[in-house]
C-alpha positions in Angstrom: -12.3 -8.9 22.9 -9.3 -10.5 24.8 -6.3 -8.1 25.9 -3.8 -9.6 23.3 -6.2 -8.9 20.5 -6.7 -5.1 22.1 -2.6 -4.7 22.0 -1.1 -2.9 19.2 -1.9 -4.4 15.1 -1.4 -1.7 12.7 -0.4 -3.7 9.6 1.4 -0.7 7.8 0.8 -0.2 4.0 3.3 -1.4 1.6 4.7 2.0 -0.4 8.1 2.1 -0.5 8.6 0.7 -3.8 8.6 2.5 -7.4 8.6 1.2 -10.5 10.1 3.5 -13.0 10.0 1.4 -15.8 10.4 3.6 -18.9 8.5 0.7 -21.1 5.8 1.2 -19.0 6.1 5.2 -18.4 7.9 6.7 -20.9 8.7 5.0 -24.2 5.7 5.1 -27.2 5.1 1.5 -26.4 3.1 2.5 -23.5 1.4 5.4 -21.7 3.7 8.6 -21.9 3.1 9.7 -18.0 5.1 9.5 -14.8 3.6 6.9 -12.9 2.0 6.4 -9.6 4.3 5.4 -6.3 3.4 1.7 -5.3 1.4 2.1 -2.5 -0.5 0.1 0.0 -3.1 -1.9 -2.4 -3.9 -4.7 -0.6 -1.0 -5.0 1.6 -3.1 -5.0 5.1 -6.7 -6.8 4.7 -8.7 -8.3 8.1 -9.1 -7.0 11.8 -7.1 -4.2 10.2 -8.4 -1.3 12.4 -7.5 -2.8 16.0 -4.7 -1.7 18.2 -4.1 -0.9 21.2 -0.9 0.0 23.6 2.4 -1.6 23.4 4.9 -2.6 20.5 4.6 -4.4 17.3 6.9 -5.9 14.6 5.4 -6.8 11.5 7.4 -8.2 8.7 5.3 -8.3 5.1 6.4 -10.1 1.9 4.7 -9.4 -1.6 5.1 -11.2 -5.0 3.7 -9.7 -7.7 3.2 -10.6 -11.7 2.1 -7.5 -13.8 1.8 -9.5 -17.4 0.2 -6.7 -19.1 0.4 -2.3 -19.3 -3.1 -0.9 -20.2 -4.1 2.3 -22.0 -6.7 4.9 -21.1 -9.1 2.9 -22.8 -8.1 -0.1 -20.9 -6.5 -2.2 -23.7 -3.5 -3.7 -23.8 -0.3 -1.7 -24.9 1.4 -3.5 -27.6 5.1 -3.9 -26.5 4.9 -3.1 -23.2 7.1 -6.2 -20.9 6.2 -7.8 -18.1 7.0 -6.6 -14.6 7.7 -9.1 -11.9 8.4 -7.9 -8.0 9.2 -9.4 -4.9 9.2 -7.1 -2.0 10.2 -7.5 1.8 9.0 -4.7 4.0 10.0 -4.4 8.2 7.5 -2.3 10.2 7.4 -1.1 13.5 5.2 0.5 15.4 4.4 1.7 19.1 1.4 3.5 21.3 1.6 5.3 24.1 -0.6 4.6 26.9 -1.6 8.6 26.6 -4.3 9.8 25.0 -4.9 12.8 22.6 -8.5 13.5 21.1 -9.6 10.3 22.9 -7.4 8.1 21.3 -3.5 6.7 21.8 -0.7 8.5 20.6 2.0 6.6 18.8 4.3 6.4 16.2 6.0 4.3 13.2 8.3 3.6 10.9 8.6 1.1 7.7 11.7 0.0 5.4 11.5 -2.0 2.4 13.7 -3.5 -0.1 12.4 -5.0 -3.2 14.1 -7.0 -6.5 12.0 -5.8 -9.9 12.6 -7.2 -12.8 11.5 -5.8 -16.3 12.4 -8.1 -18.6 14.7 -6.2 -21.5 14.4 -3.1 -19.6 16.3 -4.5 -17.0 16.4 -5.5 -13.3 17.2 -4.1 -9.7 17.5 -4.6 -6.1 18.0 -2.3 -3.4 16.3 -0.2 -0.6 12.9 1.6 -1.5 11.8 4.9 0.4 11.4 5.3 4.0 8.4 6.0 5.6 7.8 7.6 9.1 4.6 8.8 11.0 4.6 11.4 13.9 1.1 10.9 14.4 -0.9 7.8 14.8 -4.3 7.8 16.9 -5.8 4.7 17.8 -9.4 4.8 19.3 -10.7 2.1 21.8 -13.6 0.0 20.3 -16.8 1.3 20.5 -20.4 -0.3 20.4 -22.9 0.4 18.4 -25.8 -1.4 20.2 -24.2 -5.0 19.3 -22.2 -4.0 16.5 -18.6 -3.0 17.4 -16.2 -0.8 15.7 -12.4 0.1 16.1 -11.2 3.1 14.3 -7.5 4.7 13.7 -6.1 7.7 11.7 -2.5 8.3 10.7 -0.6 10.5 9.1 2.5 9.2 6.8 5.7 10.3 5.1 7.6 9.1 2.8 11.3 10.5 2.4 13.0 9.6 -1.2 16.1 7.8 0.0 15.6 4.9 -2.0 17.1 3.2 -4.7 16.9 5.8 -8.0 19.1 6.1 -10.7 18.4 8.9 -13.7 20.1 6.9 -16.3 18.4 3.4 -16.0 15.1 3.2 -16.7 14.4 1.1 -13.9 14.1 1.9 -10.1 13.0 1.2 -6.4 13.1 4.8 -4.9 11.1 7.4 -6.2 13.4 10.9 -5.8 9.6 12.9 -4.6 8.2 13.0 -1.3 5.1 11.8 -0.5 2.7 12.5 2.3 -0.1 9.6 2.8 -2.3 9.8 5.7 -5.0 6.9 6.0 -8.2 6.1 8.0 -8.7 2.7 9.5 -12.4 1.2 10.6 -12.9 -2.4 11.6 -17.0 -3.2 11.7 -17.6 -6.7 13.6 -21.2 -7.2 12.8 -22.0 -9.8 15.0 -19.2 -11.7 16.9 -18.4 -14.1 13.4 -18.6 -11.3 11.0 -16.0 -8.6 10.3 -15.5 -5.9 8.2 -12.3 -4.0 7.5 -11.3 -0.5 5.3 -8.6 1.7 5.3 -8.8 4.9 2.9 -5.9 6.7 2.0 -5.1 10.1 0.4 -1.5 10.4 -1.7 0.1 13.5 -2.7 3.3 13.8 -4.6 5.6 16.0 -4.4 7.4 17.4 -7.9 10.3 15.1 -9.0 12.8 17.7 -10.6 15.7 14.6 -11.6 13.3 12.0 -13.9 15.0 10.0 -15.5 17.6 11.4 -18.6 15.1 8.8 -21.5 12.2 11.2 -20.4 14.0 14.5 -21.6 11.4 16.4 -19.0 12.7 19.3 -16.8 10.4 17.8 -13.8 7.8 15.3 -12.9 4.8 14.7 -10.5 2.7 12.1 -10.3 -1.0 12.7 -10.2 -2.9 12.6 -6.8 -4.9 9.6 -6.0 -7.5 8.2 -3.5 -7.3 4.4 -2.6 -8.7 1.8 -0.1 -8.4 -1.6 0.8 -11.3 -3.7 1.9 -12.8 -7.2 3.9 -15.6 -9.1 4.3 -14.4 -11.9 6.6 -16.2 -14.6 8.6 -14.6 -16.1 12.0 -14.2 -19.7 12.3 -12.8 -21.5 15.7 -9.7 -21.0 17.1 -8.9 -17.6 16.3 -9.1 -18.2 12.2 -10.5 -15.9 9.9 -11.5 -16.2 6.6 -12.9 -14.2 3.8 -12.8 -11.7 0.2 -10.3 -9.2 -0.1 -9.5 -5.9 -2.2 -8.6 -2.7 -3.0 -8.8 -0.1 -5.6 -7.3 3.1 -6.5 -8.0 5.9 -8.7 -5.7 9.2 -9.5 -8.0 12.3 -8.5 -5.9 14.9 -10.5 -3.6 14.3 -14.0 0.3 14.0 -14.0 2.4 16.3 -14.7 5.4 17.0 -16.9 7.3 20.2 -17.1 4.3 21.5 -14.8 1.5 20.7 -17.5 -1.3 18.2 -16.7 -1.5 15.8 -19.4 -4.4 14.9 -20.4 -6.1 11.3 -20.4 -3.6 9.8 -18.2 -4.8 9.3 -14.7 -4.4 5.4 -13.2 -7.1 3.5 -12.2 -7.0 -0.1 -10.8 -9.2 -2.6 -8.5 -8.7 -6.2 -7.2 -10.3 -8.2 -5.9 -9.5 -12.1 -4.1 -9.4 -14.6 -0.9 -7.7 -14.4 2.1 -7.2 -15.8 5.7 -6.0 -14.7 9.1 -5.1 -16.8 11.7 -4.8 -15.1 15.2 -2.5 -16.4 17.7 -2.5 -14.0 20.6 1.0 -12.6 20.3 1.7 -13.7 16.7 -0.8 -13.1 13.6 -0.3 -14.7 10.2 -2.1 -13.2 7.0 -2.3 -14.3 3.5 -4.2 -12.7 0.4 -4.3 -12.9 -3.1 -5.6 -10.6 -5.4 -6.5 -10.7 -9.4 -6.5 -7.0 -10.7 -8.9 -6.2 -13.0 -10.3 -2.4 -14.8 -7.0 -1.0 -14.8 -6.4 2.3 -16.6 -3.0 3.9 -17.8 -0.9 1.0 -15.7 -0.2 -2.2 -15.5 -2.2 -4.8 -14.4 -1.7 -8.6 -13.0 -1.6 -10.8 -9.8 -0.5 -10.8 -6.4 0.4 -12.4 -3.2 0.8 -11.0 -0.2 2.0 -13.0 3.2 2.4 -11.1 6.6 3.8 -12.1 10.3 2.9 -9.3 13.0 4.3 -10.2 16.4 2.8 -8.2 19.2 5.9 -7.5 21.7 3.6 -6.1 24.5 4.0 -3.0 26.7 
């Protein structure tokens, strides 16, 4: 694989935005539960796993249209609005050229500002949470006999400076810290075929400020397991193209007032196209997904376009 391809790519996750929409959280129209951080579903897709040393600024935009809120059951929640977001997230990431456990050490950080709008429970725009990693590892690829496979671990942390108000029932930030480390493999088949997953684990800290509507003492969002995942094929000059998805599912129950409530952990997958065209130095992504078998959230469409620009050593 050439050099440029080799230098640093790690497409960071999309996670600092919250919707804290009480129609959707808190009101008897919908499911009464404190809901899951947005996270990085679908937000990084093919070739994800490469890196290597040197810089890299990544800007990533996402458009999303939830039109409907789901129980446990996965029906419909009478009532419940729709939730449109459009989301612009910066990312910037370096590697060392030293090495720890046989991989290059490096580090990151990721701002994002969103605009959400909840219909008649209101709109906002600001600054979501800010998320810094002390610890990336990126591993050189490997061969397998022919197949080849890049691999990266990381560990994240969100810190709740974003955008959070108590008495609105709609915000950006999510007032709880968050730690979110991820595993990163990209399998290349043969030369044409590629496949990409990153797996994450989320735990939530306790939110003790919910919003005033709730009437609760504290919050904390259940813990969840998600991943993103590609089957893409390679085409001439450096395109890519292929299915795309991701899926998450809460491992353990919210909280309110420190007592699990029952029934209410999120599920959702999606699943759609998407293309990668490789430049060298510049990489442009685009993917759309159509959710589908969501539990105790909402549940829609999305678009997600991305521009990484490898700066070099």
């Amino acid at each position: 694989m050439a050099r440029s391809r080799m230098m640093v790519r790690m497409a960071k996750h999309f996670r600092g935005v919250l919707l804290v929409v009480s129609s959707c959280v808190w009101s008897a129209r919908a499911q009464a539960h404190p809901p899951e951080p947005t996270v990085n579903l679908g937000d990084t897709s093919f070739l994800d796993a490469i890196g290597g040393p040197g810089l890299l600024l990544e800007e990533i935009g996402d458009a999303s249209h939830s039109g409907k809120t789901v129980d446990g059951g996965g029906q419909p929640v009478p009532g419940a609005p729709a939730v449109n977001a459009v989301s612009g997230l910066t990312h910037i990431a370096w590697l060392s050229n030293r090495r720890l456990f046989g991989g290059w050490y490096g580090v990151e950080a990721v701002a994002v500002a969103a605009h959400v709008n909840a219909g008649s429970e209101g709109d906002i725009t600001g600054w979501g949470n800010l998320t810094l990693s002390p610890f990336i590892l990126q591993w050189p690829e490997r061969k397998m006999g022919r197949t080849r496979i890049v691999q990266r671990a990381v560990l994240d942390f969100d810190l709740p400076v974003g955008e959070y108000r108590r008495d609105v029932p709609v915000s950006i930030g999510t007032h709880a810290f968050t730690v979110h480390p991820y595993y990163a493999v990209t399998v290349f088949a043969t030369k044409r075929l590629e496949t990409s997953w990153r797996v994450h684990y989320l735990w939530n800290a306790t939110n003790n400020a919910p919003p005033y509507a709730t009437g609760a003492r504290s919050t904390q969002a259940g813990q969840a397991i998600h991943f993103n995942a590609t089957a893409g094929y390679g085409l001439p000059h450096g395109v890519w193209i292929g299915a795309n998805g991701y899926y998450l599912k809460q491992v353990t129950a919210p909280k309110v007032n420190g007592v699990s409530l029952p029934d209410s952990p999120e599920q959702v997958g999606a699943i759609g196209p998407g293309a990668v065209w490789n430049l060298g130095r510049w990489l442009l992504y685009a993917n759309a997904y159509h959710e589908l078998g969501a539990q105790n959230r909402p549940e829609g469409n999305k678009i997600v376009l991305r521009v990484q620009w490898i700066v070099g050593k």
